[in-house]
C-alpha positions in Angstrom: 79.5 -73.0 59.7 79.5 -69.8 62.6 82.7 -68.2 61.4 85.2 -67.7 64.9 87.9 -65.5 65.6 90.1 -65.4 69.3 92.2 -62.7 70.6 94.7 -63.5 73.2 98.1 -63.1 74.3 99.0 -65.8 76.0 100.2 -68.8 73.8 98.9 -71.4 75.9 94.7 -70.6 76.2 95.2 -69.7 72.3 96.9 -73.3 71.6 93.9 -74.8 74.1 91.1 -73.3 72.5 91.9 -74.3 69.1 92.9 -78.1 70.4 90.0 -78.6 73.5 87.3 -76.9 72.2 84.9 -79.1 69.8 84.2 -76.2 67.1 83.3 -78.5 64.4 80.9 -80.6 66.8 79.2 -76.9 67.7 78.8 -75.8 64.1 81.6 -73.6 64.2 84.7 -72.6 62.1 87.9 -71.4 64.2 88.7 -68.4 61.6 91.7 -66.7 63.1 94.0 -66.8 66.5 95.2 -63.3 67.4 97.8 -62.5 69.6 96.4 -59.1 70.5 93.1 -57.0 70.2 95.5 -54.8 67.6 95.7 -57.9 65.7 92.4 -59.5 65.8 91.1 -56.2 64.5 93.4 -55.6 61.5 92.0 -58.9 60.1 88.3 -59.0 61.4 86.8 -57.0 58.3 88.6 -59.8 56.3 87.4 -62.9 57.9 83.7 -61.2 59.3 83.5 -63.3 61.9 80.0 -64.4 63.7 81.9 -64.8 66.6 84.4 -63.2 68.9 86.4 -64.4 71.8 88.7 -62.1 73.4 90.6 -61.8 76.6 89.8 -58.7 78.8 93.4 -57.3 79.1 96.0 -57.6 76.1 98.8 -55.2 75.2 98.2 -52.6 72.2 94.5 -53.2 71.9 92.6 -54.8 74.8 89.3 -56.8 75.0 86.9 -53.6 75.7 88.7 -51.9 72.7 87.9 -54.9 70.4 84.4 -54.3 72.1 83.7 -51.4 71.2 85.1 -51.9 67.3 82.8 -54.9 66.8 79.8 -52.8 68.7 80.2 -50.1 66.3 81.3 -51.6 62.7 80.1 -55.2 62.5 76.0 -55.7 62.8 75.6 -59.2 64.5 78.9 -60.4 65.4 78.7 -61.5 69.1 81.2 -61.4 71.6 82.3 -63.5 74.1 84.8 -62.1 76.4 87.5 -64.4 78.4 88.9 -62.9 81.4 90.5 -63.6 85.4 88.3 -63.8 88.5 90.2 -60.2 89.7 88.9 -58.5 85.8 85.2 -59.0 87.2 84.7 -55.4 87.6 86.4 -54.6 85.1 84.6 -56.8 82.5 81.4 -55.3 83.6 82.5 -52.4 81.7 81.7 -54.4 78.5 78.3 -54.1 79.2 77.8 -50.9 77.7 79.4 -52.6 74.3 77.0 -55.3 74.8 79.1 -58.3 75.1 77.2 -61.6 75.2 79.0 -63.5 77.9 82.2 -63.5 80.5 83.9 -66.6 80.5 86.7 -67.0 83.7 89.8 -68.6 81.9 90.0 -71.4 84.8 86.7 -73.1 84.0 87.0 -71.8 79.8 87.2 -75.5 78.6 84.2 -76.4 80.1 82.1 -72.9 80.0 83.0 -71.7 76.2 80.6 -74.1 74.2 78.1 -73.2 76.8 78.6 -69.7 75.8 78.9 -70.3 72.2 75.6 -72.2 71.6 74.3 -69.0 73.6 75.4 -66.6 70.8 74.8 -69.3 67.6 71.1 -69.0 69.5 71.3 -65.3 69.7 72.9 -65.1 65.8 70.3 -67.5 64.5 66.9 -64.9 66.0 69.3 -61.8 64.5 68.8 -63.8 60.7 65.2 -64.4 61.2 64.6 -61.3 62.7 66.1 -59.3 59.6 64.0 -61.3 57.3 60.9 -60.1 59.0 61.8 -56.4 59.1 63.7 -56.0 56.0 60.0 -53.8 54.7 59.5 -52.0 57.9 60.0 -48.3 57.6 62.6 -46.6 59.7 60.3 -44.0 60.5 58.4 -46.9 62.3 61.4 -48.7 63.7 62.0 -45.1 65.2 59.1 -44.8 67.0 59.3 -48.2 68.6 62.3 -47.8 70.0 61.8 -44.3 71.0 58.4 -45.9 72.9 60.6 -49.1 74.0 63.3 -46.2 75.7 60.5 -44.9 77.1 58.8 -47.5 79.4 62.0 -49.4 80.1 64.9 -46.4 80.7 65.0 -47.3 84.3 66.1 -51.1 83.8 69.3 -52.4 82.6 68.6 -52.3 78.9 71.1 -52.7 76.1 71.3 -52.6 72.7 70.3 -56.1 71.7 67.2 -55.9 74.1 66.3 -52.7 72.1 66.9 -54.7 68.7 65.2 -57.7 70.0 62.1 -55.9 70.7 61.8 -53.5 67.3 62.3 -57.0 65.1 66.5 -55.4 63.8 69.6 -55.4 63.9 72.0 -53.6 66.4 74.3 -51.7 63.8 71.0 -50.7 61.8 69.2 -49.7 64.8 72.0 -47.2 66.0 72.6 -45.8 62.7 69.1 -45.3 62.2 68.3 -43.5 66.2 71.7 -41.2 65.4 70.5 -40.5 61.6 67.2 -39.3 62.6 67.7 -38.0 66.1 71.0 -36.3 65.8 72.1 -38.3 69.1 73.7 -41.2 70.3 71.2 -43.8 71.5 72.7 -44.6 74.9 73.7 -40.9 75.6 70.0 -40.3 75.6 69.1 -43.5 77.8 71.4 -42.6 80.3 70.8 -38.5 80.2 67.2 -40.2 81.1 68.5 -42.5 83.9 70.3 -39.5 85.7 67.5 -36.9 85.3 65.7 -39.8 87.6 68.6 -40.7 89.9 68.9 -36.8 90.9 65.5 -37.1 91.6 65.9 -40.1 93.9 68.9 -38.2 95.6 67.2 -35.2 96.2 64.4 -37.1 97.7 66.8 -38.6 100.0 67.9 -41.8 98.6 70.8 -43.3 98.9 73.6 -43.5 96.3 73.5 -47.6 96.1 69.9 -47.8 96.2 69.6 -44.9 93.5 72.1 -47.2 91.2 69.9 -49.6 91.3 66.8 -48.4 90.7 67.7 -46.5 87.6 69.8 -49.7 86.6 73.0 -49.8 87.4 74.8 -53.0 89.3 77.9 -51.9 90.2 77.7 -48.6 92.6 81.4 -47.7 91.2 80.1 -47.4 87.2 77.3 -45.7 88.1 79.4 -43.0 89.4 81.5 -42.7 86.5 78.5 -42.8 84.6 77.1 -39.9 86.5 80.1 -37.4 86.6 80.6 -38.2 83.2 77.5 -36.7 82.0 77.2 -34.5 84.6 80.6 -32.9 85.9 80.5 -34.1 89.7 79.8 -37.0 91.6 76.6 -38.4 92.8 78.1 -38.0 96.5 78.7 -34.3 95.3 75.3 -33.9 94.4 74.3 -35.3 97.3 76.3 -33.0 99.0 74.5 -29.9 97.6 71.0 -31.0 97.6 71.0 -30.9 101.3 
């Protein structure tokens, strides 16, 4: 049985997703209900969940903070994050944490057990896919996903693509990149991806278009993205190149 943990604080989606939702008939256990991401986390390492569901926005610890913990500590636990029409922007946020699917709480009934057979799917090629690499060197794990980084910086990329790809798993894989390389994975991909956007800008592109070429969605992350790593604005940049 896929071992399932929630995190919400509302009383009423907690009581209808242990009541509507057909875990047995999905191959799932319903672990844990968590009033809070603070919660949720306190027991997680206990009940090592396959599985997470958690709303976007929660008192004391929300849904990108529980995120970011599973991203970071747990090696193939997916998550599955519930959240409101007006989070949408918001929830794209996860992305960088590598959350497997957005459910809107309006149509969650009907659209969880879509998502979860997604992520039993995604957990099932994570076991076979450990099997397989379990003799691989890390010296030649490295190197693929140095060459994978390589040809596909400029696309939206994330962390299980990279995994996917190199045949291991995500909490191995960015263990292994910061072990050997001295640098955080992502830091490097997106160093990469702005080195090419100030090209594009400088060349006269504009600030959407430049987003998503070196792929970004949403215009507004890419901006944070960018004066994050860089100290100013793309429209600052922009500014001074001409």
């Amino acid at each position: 049985m896929w071992k399932v943990m929630i995190a919400d604080d509302e009383n009423y989606i907690n009581d209808a997703l242990q009541t509507l939702v057909p875990w047995g008939k999905m191959g799932c256990e319903l672990v844990y209900c968590a009033k809070n991401g603070h919660e949720l986390i306190e027991h997680i390492d206990e009940k090592k969940p396959d599985i997470v569901i958690t709303d976007i926005r929660m008192p004391l610890v929300d849904g990108l903070q529980v995120a970011k913990y599973v991203y970071e500590n747990l090696k193939t636990t997916c998550v599955i994050i519930l959240s409101a029409y007006s989070d949408f922007e918001y929830a794209q946020e996860a992305m960088r944490y590598d959350v497997g699917d957005y459910v809107v709480k309006t149509a969650m009934i009907e659209d969880i057990p879509i998502a979860v057979k997604r992520a039993i799917e995604k957990l099932t090629r994570y076991k076979k896919r450990d099997g397989e690499a379990a003799e691989e060197q890390p010296e030649d794990i490295l190197g693929k996903v140095q060459a994978y980084i390589q040809q596909n910086y400029m696309k939206k990329i994330t962390l299980t693509d990279i995994a996917e790809e190199v045949h291991a798993n995500r909490s191995y894989l960015s263990r292994l990149y910061k072990n050997k390389t001295g640098k955080n994975m992502f830091d490097v991909i997106n160093i990469m991806k702005l080195e090419k956007a100030k090209e594009y800008i400088g060349r006269g592109k504009k600030i959407y278009e430049t987003a998503e070429l070196v792929g970004f969605d949403d215009v507004a992350y890419f901006s944070r993205v960018f004066k994050k790593y860089e100290g100013y604005t793309p429209k600052e940049y922009d500014k001074n190149c001409r």
